[in-house]
C-alpha positions in Angstrom: 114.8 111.0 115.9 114.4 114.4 115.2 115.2 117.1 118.4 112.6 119.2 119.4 112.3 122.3 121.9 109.4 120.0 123.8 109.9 118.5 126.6 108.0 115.4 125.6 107.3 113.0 122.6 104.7 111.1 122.8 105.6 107.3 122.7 104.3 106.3 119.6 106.5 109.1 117.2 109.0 107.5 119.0 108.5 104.4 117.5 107.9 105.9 113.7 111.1 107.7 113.7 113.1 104.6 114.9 115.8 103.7 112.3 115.7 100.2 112.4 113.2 97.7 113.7 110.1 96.3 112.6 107.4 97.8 111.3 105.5 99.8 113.6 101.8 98.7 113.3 100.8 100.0 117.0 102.4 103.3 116.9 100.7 103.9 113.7 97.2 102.8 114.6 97.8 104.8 118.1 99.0 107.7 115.2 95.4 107.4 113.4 94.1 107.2 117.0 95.1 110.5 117.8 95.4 112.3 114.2 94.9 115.8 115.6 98.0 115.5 117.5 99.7 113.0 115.3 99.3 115.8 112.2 101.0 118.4 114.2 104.4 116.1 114.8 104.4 115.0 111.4 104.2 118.7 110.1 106.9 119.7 112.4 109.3 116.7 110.9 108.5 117.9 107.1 109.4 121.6 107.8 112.2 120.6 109.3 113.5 118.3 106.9 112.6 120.6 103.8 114.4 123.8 105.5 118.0 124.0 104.0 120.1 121.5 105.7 117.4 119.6 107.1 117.0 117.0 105.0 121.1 115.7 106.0 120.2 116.0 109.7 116.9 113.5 109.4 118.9 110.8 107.5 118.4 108.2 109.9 114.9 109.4 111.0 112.0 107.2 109.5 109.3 109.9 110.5 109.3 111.7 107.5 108.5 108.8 105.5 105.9 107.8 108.0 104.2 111.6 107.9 104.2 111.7 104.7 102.1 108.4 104.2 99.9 109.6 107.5 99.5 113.2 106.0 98.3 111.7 102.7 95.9 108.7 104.2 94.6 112.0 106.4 94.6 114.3 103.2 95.9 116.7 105.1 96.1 119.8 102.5 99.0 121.2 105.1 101.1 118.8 104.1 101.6 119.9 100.6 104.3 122.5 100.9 106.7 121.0 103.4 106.1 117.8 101.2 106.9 120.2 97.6 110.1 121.5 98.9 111.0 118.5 99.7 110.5 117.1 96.1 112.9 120.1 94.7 115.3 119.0 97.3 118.6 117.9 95.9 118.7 114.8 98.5 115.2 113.5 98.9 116.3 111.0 97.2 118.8 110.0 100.1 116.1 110.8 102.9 113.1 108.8 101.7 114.7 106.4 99.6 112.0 104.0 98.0 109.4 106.1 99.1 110.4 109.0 97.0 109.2 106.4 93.8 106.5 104.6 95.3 105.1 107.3 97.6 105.8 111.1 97.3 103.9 111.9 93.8 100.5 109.9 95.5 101.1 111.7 98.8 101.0 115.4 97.3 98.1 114.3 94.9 96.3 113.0 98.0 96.9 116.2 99.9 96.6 118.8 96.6 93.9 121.1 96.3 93.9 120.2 92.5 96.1 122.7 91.5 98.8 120.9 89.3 101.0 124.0 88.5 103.3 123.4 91.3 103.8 119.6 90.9 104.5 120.8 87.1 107.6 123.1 88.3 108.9 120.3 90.3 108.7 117.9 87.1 110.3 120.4 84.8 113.0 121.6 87.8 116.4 120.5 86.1 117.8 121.0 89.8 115.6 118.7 91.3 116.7 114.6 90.8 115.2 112.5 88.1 113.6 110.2 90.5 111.7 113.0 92.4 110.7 114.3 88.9 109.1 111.1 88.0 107.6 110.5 91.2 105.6 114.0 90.3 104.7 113.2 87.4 103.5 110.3 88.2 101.5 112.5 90.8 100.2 114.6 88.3 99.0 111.7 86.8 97.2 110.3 90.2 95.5 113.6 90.5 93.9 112.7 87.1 93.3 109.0 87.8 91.2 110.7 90.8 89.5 113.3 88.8 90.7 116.4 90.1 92.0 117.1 86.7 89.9 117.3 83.6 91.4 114.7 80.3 92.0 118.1 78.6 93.9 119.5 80.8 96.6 116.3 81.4 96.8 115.1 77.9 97.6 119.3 77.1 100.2 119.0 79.9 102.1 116.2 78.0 101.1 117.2 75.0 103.3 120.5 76.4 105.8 118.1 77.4 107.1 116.3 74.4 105.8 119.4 72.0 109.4 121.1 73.3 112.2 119.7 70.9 114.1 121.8 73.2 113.1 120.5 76.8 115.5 118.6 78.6 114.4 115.7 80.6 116.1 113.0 82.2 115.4 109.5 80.5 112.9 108.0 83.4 110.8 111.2 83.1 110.8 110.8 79.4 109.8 106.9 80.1 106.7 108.0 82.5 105.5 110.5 79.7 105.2 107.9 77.1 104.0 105.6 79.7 101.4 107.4 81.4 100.0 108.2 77.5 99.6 105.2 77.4 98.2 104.1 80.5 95.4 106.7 80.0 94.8 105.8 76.8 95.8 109.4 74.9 95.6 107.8 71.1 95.9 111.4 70.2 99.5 111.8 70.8 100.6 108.4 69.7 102.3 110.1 66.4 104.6 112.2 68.9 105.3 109.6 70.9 106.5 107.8 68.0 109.3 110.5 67.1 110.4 110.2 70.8 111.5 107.0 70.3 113.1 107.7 66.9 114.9 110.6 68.7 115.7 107.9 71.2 115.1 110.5 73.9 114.8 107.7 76.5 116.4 103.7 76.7 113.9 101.9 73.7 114.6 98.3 76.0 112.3 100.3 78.4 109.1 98.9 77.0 109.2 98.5 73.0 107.5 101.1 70.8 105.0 97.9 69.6 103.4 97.2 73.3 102.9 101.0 74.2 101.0 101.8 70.6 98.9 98.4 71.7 98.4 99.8 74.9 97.3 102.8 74.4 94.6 101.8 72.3 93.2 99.3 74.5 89.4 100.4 75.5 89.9 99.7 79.1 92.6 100.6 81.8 94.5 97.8 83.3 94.1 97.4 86.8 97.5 96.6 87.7 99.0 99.5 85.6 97.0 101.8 87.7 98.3 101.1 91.3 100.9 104.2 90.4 98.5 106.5 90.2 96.1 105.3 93.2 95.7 107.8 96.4 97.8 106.4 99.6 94.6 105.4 101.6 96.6 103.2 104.4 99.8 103.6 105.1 99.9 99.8 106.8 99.1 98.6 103.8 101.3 100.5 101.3 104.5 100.1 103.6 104.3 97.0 105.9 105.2 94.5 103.4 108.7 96.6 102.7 111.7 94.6 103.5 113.4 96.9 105.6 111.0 96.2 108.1 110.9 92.2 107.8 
């Protein structure tokens, strides 16, 4: 649990940075409860975890994956920074584990102003790790999904992306390029996507070249290869099921 220069904690951030145990459903309604004061503890844990060397010391805290959920479901624009460091953060991955994949890009689309320049540094930051880049982008793509960006502006961004026969990216960002084309349906960059492959930039067993050009020029989006790109609405629901807390 994270140390503070207050005297008290209320009870129920107790509970959400407990290590162990199960899953908190009281402390987090008592959380929504009282989101004024709930919002100001769970700001405090993501500045203190994003600082330089904070991110080791809150290992065995849960709270920052808890605020990061609460900040989202409260779309609470604060959140963004602490929550962007965090993602260029050599050991997010280590702090938030499967959170960082399911949860961190649709936590800073839910709290974005709609601004999708910093989420781009983060995905293009070769010192960041390759599952906080994919988690972005797959942010990127929420914020889309959600219509804070326009189509023209996310198919240019991957468009910029895989235009680059320079640009470096690790094989699971590659993967969520060609994917998310194809998820959103952008025919229009099916002929680039094809030389990926050839270039074998990324593993071909990850879904074969035949299924994404079907996919991508399907009419309709499929509901269940949406659920990425969905806003965190309530955190009960995204993480009570998890089976660290069975």
């Amino acid at each position: 649990m994270m140390q503070t220069a207050d005297s008290y904690v209320p009870e129920y951030i107790r509970m959400l940075g407990r290590p162990h145990g199960p899953f908190p459903f009281e402390a987090i309604r008592r959380a929504v409860e009282r989101r004024e004061e709930a919002t100001r503890w769970f700001l405090r844990s993501l500045d203190r975890a994003s600082m330089p060397g904070g991110v080791m010391s809150a290992m065995d805290d849960k709270l920052p994956t808890f605020a990061m959920y609460l900040l989202a479901e409260f779309r609470e624009r604060r959140g963004f920074p602490p929550l962007l460091r965090l993602a260029h953060m050599r050991y997010v991955d280590d702090l938030l584990g499967d959170a960082l994949v399911e949860g961190l890009g649709r936590a800073l689309a839910s709290v974005s102003d709609g601004d999708p320049a910093p989420m781009q540094r983060v995905v293009e930051d070769s010192a960041a790790t390759q599952y906080a880049r994919s988690a972005v982008l797959d942010g990127i793509g929420a914020m889309y999904y959600n219509k804070q960006l326009e189509r023209v502006q996310m198919s240019a961004y991957l468009h910029r992306l895989m235009s680059d026969p320079s640009r470096v990216l690790p094989s699971i960002v590659w993967s969520g390029v060609v994917s998310m084309s194809a998820d959103f349906r952008f025919h229009e960059h099916i002929e680039r996507i094809r030389a990926i492959y050839h270039e074998q930039r990324f593993d071909p067993d990850f879904e074969p070249l035949a299924l994404i050009e079907a996919r991508i020029h399907q009419s309709n989006y499929d509901s269940m290869e949406m659920k990425s790109y969905e806003l965190i609405d309530d955190t009960e629901r995204e993480l009570s099921s998890w089976p660290c807390f069975q």
